[in-house]
Biopython code that builds the backbone (N, CA, C, O; Angstrom):
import numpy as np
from Bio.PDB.StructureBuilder import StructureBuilder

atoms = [
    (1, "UNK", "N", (23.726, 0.160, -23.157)),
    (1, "UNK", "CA", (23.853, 1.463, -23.746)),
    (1, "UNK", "C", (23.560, 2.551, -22.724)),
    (1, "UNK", "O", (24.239, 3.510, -22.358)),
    (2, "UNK", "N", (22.414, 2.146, -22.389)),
    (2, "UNK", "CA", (22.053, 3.324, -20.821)),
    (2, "UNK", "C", (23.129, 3.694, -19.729)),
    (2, "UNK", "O", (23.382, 4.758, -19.163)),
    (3, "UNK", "N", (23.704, 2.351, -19.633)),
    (3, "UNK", "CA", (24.534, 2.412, -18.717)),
    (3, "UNK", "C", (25.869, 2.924, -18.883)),
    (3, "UNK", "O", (26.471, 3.652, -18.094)),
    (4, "UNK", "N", (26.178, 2.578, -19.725)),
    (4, "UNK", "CA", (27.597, 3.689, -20.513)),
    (4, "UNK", "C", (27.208, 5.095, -20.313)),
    (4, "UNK", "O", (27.964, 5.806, -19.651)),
    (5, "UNK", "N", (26.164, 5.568, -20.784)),
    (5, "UNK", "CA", (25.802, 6.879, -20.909)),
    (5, "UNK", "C", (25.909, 7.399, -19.252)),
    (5, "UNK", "O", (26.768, 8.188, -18.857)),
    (6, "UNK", "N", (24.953, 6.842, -18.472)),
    (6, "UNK", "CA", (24.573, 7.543, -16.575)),
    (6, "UNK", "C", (26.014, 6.900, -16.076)),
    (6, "UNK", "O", (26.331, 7.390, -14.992)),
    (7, "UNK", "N", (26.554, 6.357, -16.353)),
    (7, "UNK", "CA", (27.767, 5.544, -15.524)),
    (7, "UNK", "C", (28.504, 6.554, -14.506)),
    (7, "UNK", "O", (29.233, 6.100, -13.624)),
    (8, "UNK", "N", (28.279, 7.998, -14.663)),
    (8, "UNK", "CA", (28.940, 8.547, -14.115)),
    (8, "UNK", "C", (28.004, 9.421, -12.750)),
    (8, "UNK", "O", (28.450, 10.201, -11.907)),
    (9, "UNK", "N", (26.502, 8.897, -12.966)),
    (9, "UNK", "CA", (26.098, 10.075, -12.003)),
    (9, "UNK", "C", (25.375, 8.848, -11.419)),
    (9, "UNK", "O", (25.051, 7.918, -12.157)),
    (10, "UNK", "N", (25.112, 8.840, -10.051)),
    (10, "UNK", "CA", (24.557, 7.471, -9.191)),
    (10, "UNK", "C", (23.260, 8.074, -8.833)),
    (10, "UNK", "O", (22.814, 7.341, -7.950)),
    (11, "UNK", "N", (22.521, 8.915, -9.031)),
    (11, "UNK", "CA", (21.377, 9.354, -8.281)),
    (11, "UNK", "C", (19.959, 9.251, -9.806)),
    (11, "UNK", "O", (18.813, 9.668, -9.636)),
    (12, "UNK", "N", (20.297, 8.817, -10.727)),
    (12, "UNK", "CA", (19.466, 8.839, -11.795)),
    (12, "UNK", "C", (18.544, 7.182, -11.700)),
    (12, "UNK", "O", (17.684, 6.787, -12.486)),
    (13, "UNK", "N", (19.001, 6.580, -10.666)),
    (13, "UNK", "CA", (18.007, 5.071, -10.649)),
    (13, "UNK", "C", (16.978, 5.379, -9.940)),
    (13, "UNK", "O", (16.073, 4.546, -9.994)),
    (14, "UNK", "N", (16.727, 6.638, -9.040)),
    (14, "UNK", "CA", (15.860, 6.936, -8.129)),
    (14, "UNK", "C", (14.532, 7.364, -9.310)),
    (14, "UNK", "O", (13.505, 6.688, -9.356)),
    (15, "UNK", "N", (14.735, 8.454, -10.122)),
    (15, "UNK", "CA", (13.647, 9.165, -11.093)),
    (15, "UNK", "C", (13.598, 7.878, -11.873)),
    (15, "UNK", "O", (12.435, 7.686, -12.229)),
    (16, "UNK", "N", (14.275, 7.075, -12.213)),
    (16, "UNK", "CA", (13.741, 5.904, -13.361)),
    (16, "UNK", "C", (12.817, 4.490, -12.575)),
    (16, "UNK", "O", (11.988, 3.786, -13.153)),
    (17, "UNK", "N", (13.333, 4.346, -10.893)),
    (17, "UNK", "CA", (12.214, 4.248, -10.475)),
    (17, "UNK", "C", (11.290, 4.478, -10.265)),
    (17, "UNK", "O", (10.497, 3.542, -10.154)),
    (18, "UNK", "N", (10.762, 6.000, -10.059)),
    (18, "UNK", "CA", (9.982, 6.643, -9.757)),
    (18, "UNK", "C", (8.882, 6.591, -10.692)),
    (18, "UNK", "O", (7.706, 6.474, -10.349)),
    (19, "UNK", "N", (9.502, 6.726, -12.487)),
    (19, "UNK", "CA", (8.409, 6.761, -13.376)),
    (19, "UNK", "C", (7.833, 5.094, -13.912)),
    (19, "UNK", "O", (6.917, 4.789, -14.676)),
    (20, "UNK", "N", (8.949, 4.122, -13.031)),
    (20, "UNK", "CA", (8.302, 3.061, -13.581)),
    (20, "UNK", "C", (7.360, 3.016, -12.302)),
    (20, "UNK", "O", (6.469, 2.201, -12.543)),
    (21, "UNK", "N", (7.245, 3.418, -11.382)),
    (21, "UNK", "CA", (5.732, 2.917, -10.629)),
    (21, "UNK", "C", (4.939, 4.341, -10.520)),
    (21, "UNK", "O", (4.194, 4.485, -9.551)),
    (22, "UNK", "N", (5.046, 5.236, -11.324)),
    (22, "UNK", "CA", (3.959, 6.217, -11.707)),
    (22, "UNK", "C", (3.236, 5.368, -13.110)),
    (22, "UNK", "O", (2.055, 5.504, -13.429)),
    (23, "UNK", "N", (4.026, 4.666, -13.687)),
    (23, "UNK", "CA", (3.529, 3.928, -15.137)),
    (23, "UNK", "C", (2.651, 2.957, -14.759)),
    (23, "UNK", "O", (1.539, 2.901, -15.285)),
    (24, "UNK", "N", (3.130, 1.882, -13.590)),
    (24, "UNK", "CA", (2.550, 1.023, -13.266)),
    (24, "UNK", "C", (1.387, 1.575, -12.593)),
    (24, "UNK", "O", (0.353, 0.917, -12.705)),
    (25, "UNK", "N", (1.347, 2.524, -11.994)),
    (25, "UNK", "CA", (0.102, 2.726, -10.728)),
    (25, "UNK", "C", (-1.080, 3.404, -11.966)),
    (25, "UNK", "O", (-2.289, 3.269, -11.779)),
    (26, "UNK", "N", (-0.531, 4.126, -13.211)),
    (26, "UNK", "CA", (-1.780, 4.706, -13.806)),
    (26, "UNK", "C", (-1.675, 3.818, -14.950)),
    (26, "UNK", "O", (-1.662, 4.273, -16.093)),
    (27, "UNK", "N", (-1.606, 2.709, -14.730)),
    (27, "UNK", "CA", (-1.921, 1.131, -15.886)),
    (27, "UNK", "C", (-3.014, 0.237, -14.692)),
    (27, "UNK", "O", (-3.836, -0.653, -14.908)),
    (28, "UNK", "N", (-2.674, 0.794, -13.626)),
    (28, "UNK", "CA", (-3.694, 0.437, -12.697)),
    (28, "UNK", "C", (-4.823, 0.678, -12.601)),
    (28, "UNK", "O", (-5.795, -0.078, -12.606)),
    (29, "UNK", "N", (-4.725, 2.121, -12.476)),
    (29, "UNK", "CA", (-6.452, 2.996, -12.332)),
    (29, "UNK", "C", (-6.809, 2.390, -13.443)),
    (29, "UNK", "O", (-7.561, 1.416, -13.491)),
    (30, "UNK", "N", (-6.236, 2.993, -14.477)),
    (30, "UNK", "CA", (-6.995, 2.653, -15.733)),
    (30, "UNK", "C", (-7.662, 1.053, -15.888)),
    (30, "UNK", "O", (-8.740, 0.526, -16.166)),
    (31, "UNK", "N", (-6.912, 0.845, -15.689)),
    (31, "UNK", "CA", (-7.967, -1.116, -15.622)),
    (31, "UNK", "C", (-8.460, -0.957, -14.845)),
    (31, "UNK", "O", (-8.870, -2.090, -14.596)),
    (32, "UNK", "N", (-8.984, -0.083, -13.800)),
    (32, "UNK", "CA", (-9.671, -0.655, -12.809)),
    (32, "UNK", "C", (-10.943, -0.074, -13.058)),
    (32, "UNK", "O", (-12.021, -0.550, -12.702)),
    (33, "UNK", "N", (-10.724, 1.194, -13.813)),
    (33, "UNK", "CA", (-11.641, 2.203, -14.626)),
    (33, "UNK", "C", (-12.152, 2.070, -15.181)),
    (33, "UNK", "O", (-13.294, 2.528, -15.212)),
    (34, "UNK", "N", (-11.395, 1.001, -16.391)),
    (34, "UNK", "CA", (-12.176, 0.103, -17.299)),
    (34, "UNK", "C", (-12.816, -1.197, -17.367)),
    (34, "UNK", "O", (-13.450, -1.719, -18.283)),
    (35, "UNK", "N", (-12.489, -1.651, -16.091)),
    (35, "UNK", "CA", (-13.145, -2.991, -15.940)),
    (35, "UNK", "C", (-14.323, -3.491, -15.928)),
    (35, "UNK", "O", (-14.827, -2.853, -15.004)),
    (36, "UNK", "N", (-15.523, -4.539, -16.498)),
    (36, "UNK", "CA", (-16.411, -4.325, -17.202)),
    (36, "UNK", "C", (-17.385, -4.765, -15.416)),
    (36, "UNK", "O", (-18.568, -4.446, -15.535)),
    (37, "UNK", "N", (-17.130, -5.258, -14.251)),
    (37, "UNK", "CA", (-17.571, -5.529, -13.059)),
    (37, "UNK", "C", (-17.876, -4.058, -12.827)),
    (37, "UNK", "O", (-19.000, -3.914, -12.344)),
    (38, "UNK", "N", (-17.184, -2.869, -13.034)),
    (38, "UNK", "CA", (-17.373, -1.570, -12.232)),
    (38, "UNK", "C", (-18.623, -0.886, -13.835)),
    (38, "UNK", "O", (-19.219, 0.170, -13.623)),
    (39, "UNK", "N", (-18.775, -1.386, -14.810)),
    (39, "UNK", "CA", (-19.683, -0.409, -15.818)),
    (39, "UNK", "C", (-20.817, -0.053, -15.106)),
    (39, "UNK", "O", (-20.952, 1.142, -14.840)),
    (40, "UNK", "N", (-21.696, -0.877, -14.728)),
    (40, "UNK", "CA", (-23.032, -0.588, -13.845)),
    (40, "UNK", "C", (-22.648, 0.245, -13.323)),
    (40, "UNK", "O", (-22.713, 1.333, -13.895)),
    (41, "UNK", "N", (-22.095, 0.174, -12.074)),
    (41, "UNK", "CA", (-21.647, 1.491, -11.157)),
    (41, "UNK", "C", (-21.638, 2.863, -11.767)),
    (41, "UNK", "O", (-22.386, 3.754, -11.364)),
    (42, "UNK", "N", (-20.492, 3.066, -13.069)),
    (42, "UNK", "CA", (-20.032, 4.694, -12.965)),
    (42, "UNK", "C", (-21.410, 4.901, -13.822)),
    (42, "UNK", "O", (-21.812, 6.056, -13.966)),
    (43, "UNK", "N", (-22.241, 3.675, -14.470)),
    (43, "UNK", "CA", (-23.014, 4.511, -15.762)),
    (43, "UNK", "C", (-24.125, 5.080, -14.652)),
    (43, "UNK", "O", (-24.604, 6.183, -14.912)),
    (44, "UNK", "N", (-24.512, 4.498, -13.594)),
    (44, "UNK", "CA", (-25.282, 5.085, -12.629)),
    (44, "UNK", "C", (-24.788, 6.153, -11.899)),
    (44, "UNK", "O", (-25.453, 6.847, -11.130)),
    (45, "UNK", "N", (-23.351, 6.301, -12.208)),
    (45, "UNK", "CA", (-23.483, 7.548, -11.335)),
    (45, "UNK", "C", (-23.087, 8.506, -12.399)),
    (45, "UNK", "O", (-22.862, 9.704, -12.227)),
    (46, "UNK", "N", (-23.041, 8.002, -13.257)),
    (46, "UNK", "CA", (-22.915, 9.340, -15.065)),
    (46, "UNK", "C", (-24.120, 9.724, -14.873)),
    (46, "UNK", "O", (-24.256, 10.911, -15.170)),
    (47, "UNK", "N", (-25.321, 9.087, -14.396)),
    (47, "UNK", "CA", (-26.552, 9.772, -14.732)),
    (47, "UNK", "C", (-27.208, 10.581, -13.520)),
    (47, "UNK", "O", (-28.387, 10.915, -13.411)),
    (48, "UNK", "N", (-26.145, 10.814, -12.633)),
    (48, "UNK", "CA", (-26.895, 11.281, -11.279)),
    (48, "UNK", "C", (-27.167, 12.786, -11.595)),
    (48, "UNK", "O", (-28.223, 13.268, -11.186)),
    (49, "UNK", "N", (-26.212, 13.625, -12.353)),
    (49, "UNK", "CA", (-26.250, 15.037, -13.126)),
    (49, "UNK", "C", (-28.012, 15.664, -13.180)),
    (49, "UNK", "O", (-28.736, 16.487, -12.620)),
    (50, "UNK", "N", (-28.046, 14.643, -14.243)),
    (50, "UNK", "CA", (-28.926, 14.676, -15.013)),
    (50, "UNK", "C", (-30.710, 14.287, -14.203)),
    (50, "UNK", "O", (-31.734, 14.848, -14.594)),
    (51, "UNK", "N", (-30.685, 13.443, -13.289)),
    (51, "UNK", "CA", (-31.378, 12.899, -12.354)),
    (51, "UNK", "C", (-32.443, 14.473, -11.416)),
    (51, "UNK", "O", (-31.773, 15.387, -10.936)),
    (52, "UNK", "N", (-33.535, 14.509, -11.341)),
    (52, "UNK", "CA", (-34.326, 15.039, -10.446)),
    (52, "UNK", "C", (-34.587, 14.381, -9.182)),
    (52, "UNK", "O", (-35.336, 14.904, -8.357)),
]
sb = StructureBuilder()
sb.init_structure("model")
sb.init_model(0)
sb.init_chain("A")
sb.init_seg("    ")
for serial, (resi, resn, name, xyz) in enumerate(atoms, 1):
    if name == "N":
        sb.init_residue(resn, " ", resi, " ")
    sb.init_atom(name, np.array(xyz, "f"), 0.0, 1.0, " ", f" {name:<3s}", serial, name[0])
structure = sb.get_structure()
């Protein structure tokens, strides 16, 4: 169906690459953000603010 539709313009695979590894790279951070090996870490540094 996609392809019927762009069939006529050749430069539209570049932006549909583009957002599939902007998708992939921030499915990345995010797990890496959330991963339960890094919790210690950020909760220690959530509390550095707050810290004297």
């Amino acid at each position: 169906m996609f392809r019927e539709f762009f069939r006529g313009a050749s430069l539209l695979d570049l932006p549909m690459v583009a957002m599939f590894g902007f998708i992939v790279s921030f499915v990345a951070v995010v797990c890496w953000t959330m991963s339960r090996r890094r919790h210690a870490r950020f909760d220690a540094m959530s509390r550095l603010p707050l810290d004297d």
